[in-house]
Biopython code that builds the backbone (N, CA, C, O; Angstrom):
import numpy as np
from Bio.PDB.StructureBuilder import StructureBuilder

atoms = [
    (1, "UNK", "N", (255.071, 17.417, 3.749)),
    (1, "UNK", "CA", (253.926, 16.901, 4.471)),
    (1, "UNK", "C", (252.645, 17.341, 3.741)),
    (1, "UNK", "O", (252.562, 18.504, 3.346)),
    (2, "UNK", "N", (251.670, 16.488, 3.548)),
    (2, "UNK", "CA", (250.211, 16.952, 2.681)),
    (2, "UNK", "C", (249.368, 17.815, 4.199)),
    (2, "UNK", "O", (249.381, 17.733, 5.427)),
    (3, "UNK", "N", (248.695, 18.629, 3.093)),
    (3, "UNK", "CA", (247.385, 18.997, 3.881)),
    (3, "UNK", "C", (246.684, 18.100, 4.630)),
    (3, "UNK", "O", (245.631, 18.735, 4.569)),
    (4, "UNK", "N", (246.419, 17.223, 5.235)),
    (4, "UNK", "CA", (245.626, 16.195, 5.503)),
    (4, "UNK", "C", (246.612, 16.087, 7.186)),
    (4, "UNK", "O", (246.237, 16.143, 8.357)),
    (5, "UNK", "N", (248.040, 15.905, 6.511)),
    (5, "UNK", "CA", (248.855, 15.194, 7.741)),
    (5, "UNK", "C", (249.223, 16.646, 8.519)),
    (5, "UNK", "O", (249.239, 16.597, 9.749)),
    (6, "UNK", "N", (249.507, 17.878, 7.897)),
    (6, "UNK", "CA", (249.386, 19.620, 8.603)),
    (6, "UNK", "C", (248.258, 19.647, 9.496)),
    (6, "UNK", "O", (248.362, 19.814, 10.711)),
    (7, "UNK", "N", (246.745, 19.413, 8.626)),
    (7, "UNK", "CA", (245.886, 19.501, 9.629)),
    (7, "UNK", "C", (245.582, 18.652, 10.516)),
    (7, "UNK", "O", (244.569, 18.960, 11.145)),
    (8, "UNK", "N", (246.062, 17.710, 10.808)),
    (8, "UNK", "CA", (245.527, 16.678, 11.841)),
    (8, "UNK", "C", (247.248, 17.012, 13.022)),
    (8, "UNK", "O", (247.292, 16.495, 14.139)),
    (9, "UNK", "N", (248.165, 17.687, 12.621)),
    (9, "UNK", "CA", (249.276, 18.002, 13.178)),
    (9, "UNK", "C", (248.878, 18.985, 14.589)),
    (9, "UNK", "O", (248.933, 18.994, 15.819)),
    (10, "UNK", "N", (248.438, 19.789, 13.387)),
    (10, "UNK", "CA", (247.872, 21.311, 13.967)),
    (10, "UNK", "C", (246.376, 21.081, 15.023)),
    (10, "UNK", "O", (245.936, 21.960, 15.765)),
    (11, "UNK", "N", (245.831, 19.817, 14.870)),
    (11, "UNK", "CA", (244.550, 19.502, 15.936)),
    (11, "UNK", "C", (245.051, 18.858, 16.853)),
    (11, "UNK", "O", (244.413, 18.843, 17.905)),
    (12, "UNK", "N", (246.593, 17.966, 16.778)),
    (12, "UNK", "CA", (246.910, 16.994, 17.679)),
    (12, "UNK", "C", (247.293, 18.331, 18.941)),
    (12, "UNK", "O", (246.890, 18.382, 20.103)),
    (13, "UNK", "N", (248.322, 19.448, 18.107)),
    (13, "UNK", "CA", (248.567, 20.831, 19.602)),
    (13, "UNK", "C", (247.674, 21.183, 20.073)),
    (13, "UNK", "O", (247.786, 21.349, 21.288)),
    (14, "UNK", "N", (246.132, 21.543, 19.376)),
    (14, "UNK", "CA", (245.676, 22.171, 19.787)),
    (14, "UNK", "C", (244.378, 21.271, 21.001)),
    (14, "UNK", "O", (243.699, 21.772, 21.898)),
    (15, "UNK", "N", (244.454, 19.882, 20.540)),
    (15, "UNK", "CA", (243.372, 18.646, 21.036)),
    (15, "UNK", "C", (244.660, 18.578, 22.592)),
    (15, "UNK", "O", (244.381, 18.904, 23.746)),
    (16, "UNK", "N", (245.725, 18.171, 22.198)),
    (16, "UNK", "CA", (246.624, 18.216, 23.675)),
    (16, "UNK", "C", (246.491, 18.978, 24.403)),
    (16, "UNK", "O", (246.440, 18.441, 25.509)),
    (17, "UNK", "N", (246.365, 20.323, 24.488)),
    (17, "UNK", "CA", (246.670, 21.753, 25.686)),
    (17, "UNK", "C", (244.528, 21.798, 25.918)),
    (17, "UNK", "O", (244.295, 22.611, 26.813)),
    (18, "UNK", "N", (243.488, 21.319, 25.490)),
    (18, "UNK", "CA", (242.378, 21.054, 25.411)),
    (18, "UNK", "C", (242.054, 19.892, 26.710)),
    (18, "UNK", "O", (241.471, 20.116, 27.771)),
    (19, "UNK", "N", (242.579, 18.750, 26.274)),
    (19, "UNK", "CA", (242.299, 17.646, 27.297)),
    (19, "UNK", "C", (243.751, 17.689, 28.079)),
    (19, "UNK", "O", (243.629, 16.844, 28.965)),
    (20, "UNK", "N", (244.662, 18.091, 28.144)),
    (20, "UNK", "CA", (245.045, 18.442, 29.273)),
    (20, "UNK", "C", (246.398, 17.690, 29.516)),
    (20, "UNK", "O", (246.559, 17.000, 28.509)),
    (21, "UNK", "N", (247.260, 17.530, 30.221)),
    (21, "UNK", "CA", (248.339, 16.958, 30.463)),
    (21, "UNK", "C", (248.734, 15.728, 30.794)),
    (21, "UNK", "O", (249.861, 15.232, 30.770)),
    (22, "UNK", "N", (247.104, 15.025, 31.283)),
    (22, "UNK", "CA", (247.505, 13.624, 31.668)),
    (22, "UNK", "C", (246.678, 12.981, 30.136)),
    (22, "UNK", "O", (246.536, 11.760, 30.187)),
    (23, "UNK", "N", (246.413, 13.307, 29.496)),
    (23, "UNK", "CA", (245.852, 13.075, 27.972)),
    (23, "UNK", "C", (246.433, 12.071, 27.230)),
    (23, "UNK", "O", (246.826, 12.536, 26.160)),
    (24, "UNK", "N", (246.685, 10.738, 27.354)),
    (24, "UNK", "CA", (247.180, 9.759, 26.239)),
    (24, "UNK", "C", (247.457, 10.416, 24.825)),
    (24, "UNK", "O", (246.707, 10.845, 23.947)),
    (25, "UNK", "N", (248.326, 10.359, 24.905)),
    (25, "UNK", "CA", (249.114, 10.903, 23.257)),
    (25, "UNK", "C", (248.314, 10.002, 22.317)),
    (25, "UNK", "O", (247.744, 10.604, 21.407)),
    (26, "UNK", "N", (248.187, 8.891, 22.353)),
    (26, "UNK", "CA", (247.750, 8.177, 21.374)),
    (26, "UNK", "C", (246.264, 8.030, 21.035)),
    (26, "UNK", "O", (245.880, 7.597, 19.949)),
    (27, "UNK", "N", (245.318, 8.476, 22.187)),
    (27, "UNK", "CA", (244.060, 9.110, 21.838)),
    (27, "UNK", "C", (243.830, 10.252, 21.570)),
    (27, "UNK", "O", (242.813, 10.532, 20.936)),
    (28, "UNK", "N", (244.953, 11.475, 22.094)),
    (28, "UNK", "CA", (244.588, 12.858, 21.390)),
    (28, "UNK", "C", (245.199, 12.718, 19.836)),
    (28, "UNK", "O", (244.497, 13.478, 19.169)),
    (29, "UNK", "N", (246.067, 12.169, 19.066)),
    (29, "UNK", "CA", (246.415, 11.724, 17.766)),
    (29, "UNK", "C", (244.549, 11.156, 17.384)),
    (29, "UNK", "O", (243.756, 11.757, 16.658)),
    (30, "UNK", "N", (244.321, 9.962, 18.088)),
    (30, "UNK", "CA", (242.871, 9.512, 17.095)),
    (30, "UNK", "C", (242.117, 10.495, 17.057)),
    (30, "UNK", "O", (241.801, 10.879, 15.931)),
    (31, "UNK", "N", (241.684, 11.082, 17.999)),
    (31, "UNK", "CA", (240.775, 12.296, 18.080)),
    (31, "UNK", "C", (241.016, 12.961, 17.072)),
    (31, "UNK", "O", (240.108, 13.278, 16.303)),
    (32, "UNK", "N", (242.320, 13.318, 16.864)),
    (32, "UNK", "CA", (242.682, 14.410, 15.581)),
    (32, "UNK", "C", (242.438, 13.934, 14.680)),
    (32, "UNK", "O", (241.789, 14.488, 13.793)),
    (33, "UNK", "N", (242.911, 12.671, 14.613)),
    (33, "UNK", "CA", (242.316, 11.814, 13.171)),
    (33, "UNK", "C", (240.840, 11.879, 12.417)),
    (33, "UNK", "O", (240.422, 12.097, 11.280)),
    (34, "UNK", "N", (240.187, 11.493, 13.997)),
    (34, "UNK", "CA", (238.762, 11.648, 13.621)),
    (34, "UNK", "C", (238.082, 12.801, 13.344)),
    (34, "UNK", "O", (237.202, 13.004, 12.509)),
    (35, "UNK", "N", (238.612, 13.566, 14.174)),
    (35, "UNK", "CA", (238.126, 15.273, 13.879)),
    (35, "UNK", "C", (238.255, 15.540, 12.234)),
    (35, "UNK", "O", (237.308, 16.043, 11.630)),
    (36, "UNK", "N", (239.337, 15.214, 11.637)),
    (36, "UNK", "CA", (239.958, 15.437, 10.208)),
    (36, "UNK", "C", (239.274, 14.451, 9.427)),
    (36, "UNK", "O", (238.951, 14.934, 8.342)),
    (37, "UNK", "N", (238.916, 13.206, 9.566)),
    (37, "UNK", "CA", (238.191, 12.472, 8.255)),
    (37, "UNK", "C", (236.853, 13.141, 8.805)),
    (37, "UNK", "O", (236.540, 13.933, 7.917)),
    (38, "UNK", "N", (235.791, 13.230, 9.949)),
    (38, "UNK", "CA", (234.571, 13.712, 10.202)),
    (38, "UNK", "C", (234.407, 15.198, 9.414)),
    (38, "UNK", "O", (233.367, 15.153, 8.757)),
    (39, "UNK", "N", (234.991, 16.314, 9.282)),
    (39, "UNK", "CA", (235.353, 17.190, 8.966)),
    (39, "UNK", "C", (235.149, 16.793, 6.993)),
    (39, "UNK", "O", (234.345, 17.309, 6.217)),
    (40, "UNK", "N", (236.049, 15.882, 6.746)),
    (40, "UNK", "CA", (236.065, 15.835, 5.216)),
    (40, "UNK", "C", (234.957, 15.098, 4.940)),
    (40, "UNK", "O", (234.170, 15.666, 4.182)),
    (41, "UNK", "N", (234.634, 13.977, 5.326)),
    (41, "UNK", "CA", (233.266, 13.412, 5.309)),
    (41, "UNK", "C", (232.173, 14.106, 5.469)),
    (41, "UNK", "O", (231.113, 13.888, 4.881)),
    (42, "UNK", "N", (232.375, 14.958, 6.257)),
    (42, "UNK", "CA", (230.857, 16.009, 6.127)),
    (42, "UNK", "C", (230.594, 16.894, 4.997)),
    (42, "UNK", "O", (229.493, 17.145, 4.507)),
    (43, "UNK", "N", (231.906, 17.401, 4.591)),
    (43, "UNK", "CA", (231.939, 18.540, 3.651)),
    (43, "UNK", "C", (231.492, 17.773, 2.151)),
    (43, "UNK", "O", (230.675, 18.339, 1.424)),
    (44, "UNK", "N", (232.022, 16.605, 1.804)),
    (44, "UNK", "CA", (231.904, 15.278, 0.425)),
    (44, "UNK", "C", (229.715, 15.423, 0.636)),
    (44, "UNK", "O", (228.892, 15.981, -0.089)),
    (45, "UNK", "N", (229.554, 14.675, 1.864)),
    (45, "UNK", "CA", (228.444, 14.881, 1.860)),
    (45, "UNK", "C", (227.638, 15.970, 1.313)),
    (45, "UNK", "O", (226.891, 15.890, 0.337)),
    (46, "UNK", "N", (227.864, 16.999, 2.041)),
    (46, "UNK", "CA", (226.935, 17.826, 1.854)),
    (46, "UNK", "C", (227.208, 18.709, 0.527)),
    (46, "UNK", "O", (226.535, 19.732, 0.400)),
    (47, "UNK", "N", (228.510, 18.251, -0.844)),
    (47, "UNK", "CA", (228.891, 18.739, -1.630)),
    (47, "UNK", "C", (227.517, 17.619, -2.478)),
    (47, "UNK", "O", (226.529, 17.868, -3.170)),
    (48, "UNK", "N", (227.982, 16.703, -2.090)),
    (48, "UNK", "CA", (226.929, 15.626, -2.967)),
    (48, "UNK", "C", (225.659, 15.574, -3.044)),
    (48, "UNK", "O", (225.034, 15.019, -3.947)),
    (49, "UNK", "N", (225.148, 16.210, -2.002)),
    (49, "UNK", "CA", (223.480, 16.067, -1.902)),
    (49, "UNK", "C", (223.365, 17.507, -1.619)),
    (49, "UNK", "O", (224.304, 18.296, -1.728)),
    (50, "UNK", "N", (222.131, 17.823, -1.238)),
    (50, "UNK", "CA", (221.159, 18.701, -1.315)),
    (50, "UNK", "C", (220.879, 19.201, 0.427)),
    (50, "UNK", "O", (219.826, 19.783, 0.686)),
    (51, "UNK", "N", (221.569, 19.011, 1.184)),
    (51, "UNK", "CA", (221.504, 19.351, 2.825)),
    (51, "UNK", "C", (221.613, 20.642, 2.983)),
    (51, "UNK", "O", (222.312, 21.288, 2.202)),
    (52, "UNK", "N", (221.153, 21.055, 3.695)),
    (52, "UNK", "CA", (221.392, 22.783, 3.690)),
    (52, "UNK", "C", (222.835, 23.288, 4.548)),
    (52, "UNK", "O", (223.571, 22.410, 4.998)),
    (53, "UNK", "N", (223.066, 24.262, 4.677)),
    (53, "UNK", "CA", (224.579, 24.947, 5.075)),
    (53, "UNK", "C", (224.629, 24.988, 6.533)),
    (53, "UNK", "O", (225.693, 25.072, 7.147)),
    (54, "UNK", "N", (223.093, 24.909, 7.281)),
    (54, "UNK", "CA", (223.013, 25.522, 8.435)),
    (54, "UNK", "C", (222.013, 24.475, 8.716)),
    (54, "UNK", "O", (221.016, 24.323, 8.010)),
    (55, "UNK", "N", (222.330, 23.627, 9.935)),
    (55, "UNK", "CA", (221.588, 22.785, 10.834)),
    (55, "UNK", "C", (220.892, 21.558, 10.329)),
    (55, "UNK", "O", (221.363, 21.176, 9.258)),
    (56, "UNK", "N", (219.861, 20.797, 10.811)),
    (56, "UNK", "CA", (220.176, 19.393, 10.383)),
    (56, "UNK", "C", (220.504, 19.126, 8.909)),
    (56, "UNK", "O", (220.008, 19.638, 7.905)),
    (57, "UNK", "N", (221.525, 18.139, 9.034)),
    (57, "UNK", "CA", (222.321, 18.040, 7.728)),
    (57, "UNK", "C", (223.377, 18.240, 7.391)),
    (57, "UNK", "O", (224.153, 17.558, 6.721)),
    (58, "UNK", "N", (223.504, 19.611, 8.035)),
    (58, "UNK", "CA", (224.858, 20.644, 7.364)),
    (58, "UNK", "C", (226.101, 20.348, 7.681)),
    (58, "UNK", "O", (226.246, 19.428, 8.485)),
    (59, "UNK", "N", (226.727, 20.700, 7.407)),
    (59, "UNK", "CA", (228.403, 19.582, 7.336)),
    (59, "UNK", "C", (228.556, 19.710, 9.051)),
    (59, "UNK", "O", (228.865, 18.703, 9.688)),
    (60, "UNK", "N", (228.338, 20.914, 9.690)),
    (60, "UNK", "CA", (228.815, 21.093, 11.379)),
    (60, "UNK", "C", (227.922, 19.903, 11.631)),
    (60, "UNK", "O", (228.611, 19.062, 12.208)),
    (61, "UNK", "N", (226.600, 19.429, 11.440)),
    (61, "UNK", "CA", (225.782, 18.747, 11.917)),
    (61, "UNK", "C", (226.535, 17.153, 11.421)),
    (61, "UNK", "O", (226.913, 16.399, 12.318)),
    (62, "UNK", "N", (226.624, 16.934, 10.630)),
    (62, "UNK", "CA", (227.385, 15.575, 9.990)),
    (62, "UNK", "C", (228.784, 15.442, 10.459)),
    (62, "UNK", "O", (229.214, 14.312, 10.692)),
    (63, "UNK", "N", (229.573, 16.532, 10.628)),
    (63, "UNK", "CA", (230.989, 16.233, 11.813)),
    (63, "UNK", "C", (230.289, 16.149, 12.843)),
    (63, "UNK", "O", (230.338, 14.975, 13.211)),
    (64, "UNK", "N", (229.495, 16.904, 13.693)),
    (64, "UNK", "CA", (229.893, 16.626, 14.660)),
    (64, "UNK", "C", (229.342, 15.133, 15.297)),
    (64, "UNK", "O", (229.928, 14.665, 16.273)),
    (65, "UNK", "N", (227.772, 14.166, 14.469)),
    (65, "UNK", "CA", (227.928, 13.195, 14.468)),
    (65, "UNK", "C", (228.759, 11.703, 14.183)),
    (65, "UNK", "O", (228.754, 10.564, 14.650)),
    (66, "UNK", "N", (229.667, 12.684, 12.815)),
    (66, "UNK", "CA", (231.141, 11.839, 12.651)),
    (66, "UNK", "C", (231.711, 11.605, 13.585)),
    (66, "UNK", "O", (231.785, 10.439, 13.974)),
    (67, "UNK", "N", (232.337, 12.688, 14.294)),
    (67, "UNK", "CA", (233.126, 12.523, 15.423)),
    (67, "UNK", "C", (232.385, 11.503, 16.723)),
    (67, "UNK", "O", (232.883, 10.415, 17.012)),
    (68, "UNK", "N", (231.466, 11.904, 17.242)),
    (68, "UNK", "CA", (230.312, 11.541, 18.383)),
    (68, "UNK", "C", (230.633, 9.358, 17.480)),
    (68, "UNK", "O", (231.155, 8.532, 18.229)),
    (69, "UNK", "N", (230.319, 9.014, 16.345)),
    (69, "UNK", "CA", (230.446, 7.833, 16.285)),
    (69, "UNK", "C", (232.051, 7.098, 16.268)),
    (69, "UNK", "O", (232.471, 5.980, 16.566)),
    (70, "UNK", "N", (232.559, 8.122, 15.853)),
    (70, "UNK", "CA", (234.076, 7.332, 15.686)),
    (70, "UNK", "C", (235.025, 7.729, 17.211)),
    (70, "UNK", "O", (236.215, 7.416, 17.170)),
    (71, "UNK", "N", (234.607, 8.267, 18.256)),
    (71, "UNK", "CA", (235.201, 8.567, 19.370)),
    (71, "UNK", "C", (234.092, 7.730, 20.578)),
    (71, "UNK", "O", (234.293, 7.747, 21.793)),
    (72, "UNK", "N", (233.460, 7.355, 20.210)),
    (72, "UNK", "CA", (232.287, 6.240, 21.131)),
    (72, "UNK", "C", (233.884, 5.282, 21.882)),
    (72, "UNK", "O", (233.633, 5.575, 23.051)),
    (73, "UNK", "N", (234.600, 4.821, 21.939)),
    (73, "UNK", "CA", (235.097, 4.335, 22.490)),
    (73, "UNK", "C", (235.915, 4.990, 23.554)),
    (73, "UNK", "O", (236.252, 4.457, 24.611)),
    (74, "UNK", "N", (236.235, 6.359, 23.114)),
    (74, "UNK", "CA", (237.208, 7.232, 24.429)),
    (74, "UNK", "C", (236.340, 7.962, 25.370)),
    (74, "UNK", "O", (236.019, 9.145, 25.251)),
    (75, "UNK", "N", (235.899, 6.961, 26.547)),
    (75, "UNK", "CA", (235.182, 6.975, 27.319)),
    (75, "UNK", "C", (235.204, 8.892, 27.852)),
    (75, "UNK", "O", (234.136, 9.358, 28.248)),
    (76, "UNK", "N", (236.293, 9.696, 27.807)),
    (76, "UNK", "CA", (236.282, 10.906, 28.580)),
    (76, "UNK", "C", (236.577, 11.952, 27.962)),
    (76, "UNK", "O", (237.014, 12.998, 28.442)),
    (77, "UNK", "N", (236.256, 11.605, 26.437)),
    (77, "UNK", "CA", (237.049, 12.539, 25.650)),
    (77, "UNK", "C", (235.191, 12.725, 25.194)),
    (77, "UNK", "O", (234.488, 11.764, 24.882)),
    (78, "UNK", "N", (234.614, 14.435, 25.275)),
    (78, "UNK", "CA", (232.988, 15.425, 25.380)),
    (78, "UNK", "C", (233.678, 16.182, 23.865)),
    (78, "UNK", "O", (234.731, 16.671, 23.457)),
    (79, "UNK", "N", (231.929, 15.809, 23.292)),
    (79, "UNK", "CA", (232.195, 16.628, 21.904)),
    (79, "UNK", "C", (230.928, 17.639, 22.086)),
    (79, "UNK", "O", (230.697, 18.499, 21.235)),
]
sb = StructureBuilder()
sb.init_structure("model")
sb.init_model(0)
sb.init_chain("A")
sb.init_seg("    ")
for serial, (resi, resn, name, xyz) in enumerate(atoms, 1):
    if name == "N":
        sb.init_residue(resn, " ", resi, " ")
    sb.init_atom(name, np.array(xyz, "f"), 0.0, 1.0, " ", f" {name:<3s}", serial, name[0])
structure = sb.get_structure()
């Protein structure tokens, strides 16, 4: 299994016992998904440009708008 498919493994346990038991399997999987490309997409970014480490910009700041756009559809799932 690659790094990529470990870590989005390891967010799907930890995103499940998080939102809880009545949690659609198949939105805590996207969530993980998204958590994991938002996560690499932030880090590419802020390797490429000039954003600082800490606050607007910084890769936490660019995930956590990654996530916030690619989870706009799971009405109950709070970032």
């Amino acid at each position: 299994m690659s790094l990529v498919n470990d870590t989005e493994t390891a967010l799907v346990l930890v995103l499940r016992d998080l939102m809880g038991p009545g949690a659609e399997p198949l939105e805590v999987r996207l969530l993980a998904i998204a958590a994991n490309t938002a996560q690499r997409m932030a880090v590419v970014a802020w390797v490429d440009g000039d954003s600082p480490a800490y606050g607007d910009g910084s890769p936490a700041e660019v995930a956590m708008r990654c996530i916030r756009i690619l989870t706009a559809g799971l009405g109950h799932v709070s970032t």
